[in-house]
Backbone bond lengths (Angstrom), bond angles and torsions (degrees), N, CA, C in turn:
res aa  C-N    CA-C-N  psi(-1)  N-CA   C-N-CA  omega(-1)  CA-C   N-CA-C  phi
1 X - - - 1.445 - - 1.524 109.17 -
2 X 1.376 122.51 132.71 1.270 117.17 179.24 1.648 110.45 -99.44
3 X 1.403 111.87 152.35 1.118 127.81 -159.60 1.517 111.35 -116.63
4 X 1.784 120.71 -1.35 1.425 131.01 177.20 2.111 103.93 -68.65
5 X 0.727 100.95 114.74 1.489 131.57 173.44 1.796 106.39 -58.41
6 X 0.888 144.43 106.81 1.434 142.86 171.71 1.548 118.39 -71.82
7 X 1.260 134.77 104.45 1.083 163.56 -158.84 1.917 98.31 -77.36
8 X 1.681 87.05 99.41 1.721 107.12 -178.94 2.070 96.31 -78.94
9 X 1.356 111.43 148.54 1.230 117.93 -172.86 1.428 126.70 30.58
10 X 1.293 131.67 -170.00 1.337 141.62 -117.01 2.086 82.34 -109.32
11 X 1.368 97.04 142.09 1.698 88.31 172.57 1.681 105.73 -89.07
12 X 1.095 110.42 160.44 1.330 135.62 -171.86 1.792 109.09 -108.23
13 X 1.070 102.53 132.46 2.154 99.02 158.59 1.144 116.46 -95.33
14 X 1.418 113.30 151.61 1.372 123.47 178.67 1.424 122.68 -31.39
15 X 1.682 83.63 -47.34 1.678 98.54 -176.16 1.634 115.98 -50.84
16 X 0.902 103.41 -50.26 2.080 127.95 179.07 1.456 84.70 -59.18
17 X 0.680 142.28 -22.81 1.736 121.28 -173.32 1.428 112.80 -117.68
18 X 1.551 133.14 -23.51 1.365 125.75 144.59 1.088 132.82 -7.96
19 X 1.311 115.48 -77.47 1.506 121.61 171.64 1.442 119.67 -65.77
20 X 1.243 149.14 -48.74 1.354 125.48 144.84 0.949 150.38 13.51
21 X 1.849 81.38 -87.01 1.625 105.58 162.41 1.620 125.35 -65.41
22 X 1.181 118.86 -27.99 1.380 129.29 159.89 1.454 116.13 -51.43
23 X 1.154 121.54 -77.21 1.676 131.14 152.10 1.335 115.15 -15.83
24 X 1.569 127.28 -64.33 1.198 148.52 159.69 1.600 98.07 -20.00
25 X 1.343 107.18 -88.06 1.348 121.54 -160.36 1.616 118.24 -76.60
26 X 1.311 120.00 0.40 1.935 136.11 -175.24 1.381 116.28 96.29
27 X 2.018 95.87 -8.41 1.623 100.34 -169.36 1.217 132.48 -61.66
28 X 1.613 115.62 7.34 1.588 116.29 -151.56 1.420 107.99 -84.05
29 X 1.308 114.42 -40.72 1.622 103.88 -168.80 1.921 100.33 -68.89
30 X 1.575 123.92 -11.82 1.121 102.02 -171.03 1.818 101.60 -90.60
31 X 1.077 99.76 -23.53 1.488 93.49 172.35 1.584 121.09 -97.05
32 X 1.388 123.56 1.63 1.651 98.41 131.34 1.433 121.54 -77.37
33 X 1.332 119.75 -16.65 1.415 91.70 -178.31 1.644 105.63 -75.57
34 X 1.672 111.18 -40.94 1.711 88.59 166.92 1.181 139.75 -42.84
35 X 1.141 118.77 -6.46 1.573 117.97 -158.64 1.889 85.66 -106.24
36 X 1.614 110.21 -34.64 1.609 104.16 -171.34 1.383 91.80 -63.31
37 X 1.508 135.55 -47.65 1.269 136.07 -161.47 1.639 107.55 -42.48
38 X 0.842 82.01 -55.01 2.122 113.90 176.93 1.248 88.38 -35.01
39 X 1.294 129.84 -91.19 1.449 148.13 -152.48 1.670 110.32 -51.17
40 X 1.377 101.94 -34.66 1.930 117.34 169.52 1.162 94.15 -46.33
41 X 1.440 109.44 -73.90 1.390 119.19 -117.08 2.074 84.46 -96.07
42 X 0.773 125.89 -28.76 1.112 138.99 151.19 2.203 123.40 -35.13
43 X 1.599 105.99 -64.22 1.367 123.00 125.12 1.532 129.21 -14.66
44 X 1.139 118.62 -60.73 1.415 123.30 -173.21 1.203 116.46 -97.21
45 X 1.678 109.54 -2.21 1.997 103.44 177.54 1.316 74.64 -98.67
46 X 1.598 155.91 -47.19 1.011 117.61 -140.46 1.958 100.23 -88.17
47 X 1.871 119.25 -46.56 1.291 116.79 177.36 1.330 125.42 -71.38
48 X 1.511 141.26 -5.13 1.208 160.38 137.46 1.358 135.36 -131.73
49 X 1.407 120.15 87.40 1.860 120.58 -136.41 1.829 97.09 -94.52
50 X 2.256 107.27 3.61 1.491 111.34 174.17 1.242 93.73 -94.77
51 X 1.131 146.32 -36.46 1.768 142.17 -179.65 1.404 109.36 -71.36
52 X 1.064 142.24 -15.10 1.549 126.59 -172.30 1.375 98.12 -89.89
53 X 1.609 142.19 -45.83 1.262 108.55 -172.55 2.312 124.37 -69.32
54 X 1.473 93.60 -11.99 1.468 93.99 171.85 1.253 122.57 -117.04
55 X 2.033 117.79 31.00 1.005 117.59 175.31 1.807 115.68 -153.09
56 X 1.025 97.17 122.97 2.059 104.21 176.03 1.233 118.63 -137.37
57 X 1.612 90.79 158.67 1.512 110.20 175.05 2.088 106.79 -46.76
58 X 0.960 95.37 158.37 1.812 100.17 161.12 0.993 104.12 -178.47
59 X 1.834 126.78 34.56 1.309 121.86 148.57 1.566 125.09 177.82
60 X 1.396 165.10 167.51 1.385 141.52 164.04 1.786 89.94 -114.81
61 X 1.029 141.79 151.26 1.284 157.16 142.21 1.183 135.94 -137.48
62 X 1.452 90.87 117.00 2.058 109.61 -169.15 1.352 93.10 61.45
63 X 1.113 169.49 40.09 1.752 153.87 114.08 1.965 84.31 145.80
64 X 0.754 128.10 18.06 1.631 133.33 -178.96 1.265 124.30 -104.04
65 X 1.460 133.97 91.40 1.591 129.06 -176.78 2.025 119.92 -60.81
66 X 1.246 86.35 121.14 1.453 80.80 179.26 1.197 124.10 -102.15
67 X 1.207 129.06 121.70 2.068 142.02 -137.57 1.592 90.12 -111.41
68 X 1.086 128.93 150.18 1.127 133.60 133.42 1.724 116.82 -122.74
69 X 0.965 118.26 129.39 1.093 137.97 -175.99 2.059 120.80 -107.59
70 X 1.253 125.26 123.40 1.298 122.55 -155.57 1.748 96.38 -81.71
71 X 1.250 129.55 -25.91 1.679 109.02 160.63 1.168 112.12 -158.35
72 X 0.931 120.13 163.66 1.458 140.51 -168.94 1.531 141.02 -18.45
73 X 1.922 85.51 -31.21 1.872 103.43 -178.78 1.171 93.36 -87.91
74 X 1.320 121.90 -49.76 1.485 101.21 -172.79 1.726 121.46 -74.01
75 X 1.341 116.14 -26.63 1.396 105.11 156.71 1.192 150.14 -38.21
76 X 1.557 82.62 -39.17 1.911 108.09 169.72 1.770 106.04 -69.29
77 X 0.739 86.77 -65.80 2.086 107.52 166.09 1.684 83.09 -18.82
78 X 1.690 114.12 -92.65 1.098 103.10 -145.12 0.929 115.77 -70.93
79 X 1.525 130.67 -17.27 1.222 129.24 -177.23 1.624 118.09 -58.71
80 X 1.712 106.63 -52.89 2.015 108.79 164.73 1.276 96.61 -40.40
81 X 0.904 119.22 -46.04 2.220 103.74 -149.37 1.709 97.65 -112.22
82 X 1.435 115.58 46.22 1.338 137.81 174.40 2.190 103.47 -54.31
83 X 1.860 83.75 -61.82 1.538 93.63 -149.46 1.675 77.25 -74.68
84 X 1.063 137.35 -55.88 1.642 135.11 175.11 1.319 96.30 -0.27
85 X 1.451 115.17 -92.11 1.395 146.49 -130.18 1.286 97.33 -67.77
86 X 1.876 118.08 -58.36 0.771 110.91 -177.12 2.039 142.24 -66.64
87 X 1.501 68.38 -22.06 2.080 88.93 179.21 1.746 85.20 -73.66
88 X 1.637 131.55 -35.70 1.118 97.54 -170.70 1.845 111.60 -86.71
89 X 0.950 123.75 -30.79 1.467 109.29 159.12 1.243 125.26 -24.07
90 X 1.326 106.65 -75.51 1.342 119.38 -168.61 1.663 109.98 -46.41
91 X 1.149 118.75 -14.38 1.510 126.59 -160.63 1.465 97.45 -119.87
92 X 1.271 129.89 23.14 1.149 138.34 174.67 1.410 120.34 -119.95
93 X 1.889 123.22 132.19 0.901 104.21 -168.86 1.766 103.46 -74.15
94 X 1.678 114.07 150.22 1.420 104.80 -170.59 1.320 100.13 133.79
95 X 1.361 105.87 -69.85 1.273 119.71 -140.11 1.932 104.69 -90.01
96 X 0.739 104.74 -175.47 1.536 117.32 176.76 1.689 124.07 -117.19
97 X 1.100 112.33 156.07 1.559 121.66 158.61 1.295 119.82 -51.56
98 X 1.642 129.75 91.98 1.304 132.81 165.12 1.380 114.90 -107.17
99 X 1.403 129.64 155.75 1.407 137.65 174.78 1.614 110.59 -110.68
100 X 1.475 119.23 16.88 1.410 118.14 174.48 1.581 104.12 152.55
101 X 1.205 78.80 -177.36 1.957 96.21 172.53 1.449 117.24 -138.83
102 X 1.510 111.42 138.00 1.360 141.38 179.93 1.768 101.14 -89.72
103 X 1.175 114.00 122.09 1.664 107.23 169.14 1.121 117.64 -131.03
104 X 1.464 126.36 132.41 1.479 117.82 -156.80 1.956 89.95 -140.14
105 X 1.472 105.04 138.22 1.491 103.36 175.66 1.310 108.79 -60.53
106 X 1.450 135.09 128.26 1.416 116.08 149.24 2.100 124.87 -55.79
107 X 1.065 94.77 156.72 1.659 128.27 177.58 1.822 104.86 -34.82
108 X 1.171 133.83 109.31 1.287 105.55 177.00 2.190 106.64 -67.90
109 X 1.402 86.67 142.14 1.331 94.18 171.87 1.992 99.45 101.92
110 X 1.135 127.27 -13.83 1.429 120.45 -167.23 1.723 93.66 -105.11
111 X 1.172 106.24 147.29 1.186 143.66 -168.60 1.307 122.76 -81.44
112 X 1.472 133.99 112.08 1.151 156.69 -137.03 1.640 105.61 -114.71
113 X 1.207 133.52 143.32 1.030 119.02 144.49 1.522 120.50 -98.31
């Protein structure tokens, strides 16, 4: 006797059901912002591919990306190429309308993605 189940309507991808289920559960605004995170950090391997592993998004405020960066050179880094980065976001599909960037050292000892 076979035990394969016949598959009523059209299959779905994970992806197609994310947001839903996000919605569903209150999760949505945190998973667009994951997905903006994506689009940063995404951003920075391709316009500086030495700043993306010691630097991320961790916030947008009032149209302003907020960077943290793990020390100092690269802070400086992002800070010159502020209006760069941000005109190129914004012009990315993904990404959002920003008017600059905020860069703040992270914490020694706090945890990066």
């Amino acid at each position: 006797m076979s035990t394969k189940r016949t598959r009523k309507g059209r299959p779905e991808g994970l992806a197609g059901l994310l947001p839903e289920a996000a919605r569903a559960l209150g999760f949505e605004e945190e998973l667009r912002f994951a997905r903006t995170m994506g689009t940063f950090s995404d951003l920075l391997r391709e316009v500086a591919p030495h700043l993306a592993p010691v630097c991320h998004l961790v916030a947008i405020e009032r149209s302003r990306l907020i960077v943290e960066a793990r020390n100092p050179v690269a802070a400086q880094e992002l800070h010159l190429r502020g209006a760069e980065l941000a005109r190129a976001f914004s012009e990315r599909p993904g990404g959002e309308r920003s008017i600059g960037l905020t860069v703040r050292i992270a914490a020694p000892g706090s945890e990066q993605v």
